[in-house]
One Martini backbone bead per residue (centre of mass of N, CA, C, O) as a GRO file, in nm:
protein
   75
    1UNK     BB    1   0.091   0.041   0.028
    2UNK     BB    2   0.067   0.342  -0.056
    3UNK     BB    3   0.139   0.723   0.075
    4UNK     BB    4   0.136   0.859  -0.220
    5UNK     BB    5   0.070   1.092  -0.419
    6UNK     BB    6  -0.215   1.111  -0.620
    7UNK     BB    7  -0.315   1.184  -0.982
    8UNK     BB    8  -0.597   1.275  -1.089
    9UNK     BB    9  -0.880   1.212  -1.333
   10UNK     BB   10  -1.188   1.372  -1.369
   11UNK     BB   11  -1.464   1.283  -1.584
   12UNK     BB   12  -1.722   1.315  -1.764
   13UNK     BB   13  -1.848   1.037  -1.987
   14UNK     BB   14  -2.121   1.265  -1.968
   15UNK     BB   15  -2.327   1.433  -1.982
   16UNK     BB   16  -2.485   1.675  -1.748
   17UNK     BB   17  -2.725   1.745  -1.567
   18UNK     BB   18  -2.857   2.024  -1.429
   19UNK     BB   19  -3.098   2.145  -1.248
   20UNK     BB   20  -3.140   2.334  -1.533
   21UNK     BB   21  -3.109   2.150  -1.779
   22UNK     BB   22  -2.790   2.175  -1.839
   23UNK     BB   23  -2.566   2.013  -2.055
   24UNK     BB   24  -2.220   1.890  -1.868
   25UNK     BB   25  -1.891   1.907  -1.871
   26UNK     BB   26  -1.602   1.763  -1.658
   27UNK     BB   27  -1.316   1.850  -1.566
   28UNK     BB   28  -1.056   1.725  -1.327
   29UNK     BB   29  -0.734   1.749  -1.082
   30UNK     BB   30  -0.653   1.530  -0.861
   31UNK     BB   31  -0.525   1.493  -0.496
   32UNK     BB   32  -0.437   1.168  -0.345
   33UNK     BB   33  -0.432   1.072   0.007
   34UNK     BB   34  -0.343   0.916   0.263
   35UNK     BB   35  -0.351   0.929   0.587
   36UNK     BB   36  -0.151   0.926   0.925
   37UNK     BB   37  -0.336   0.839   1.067
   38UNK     BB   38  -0.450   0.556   1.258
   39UNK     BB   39  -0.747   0.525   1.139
   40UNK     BB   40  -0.675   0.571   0.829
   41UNK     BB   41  -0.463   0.328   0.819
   42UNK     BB   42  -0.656   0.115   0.922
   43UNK     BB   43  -0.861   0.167   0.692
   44UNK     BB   44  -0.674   0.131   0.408
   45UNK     BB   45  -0.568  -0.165   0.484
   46UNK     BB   46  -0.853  -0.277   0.446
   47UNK     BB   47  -0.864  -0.171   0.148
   48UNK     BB   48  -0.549  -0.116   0.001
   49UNK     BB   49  -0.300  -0.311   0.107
   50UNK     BB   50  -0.246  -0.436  -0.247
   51UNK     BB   51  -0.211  -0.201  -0.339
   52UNK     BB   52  -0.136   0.030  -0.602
   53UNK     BB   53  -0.137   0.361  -0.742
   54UNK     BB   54  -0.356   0.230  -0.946
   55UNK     BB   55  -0.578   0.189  -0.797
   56UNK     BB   56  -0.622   0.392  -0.599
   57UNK     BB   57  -0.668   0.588  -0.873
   58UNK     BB   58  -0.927   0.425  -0.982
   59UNK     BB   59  -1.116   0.444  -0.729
   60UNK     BB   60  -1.084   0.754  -0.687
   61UNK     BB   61  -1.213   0.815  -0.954
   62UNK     BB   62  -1.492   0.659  -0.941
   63UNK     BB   63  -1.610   0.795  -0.689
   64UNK     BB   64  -1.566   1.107  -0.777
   65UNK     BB   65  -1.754   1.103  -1.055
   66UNK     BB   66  -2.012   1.057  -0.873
   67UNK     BB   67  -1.988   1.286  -0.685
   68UNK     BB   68  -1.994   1.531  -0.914
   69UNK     BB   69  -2.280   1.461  -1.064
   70UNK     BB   70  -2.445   1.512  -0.797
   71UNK     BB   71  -2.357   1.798  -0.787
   72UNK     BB   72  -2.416   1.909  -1.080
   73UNK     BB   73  -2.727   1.820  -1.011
   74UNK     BB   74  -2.756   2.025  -0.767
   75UNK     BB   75  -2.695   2.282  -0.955
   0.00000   0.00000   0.00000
């Protein structure tokens, strides 16, 4: 498991409709790191314990471009 930082790209790959139906395509650049703290490191470890940081960049993509969509749906 890597605790360095990595570098996601993170794109919609399909138009968002936004509240007020107007849809857009949204690119970003994120920095993903876990975190040192004890507890932080107790879940990394349960959760990408063999992951090297294409995984955990792949991963955090997932998560993000889902996050991403929601806010953009709400606003």
């Amino acid at each position: 498991m890597s605790l360095r930082l990595v570098s996601v790209d993170v794109k919609t790959s399909s138009p968002v409709p936004t509240a007020d139906y107007i849809n857009t395509n949204v690119d970003s650049a994120v920095n993903v790191k876990i975190g040192s703290s004890q507890e932080m490191l107790e879940k990394a470890s349960q959760n990408f314990l063999d992951c090297g940081t294409d995984i955990i960049g792949m991963i955090s993509r997932e998560v993000l471009e889902g996050n991403m969509r929601e806010i953009i749906g709400q606003n």
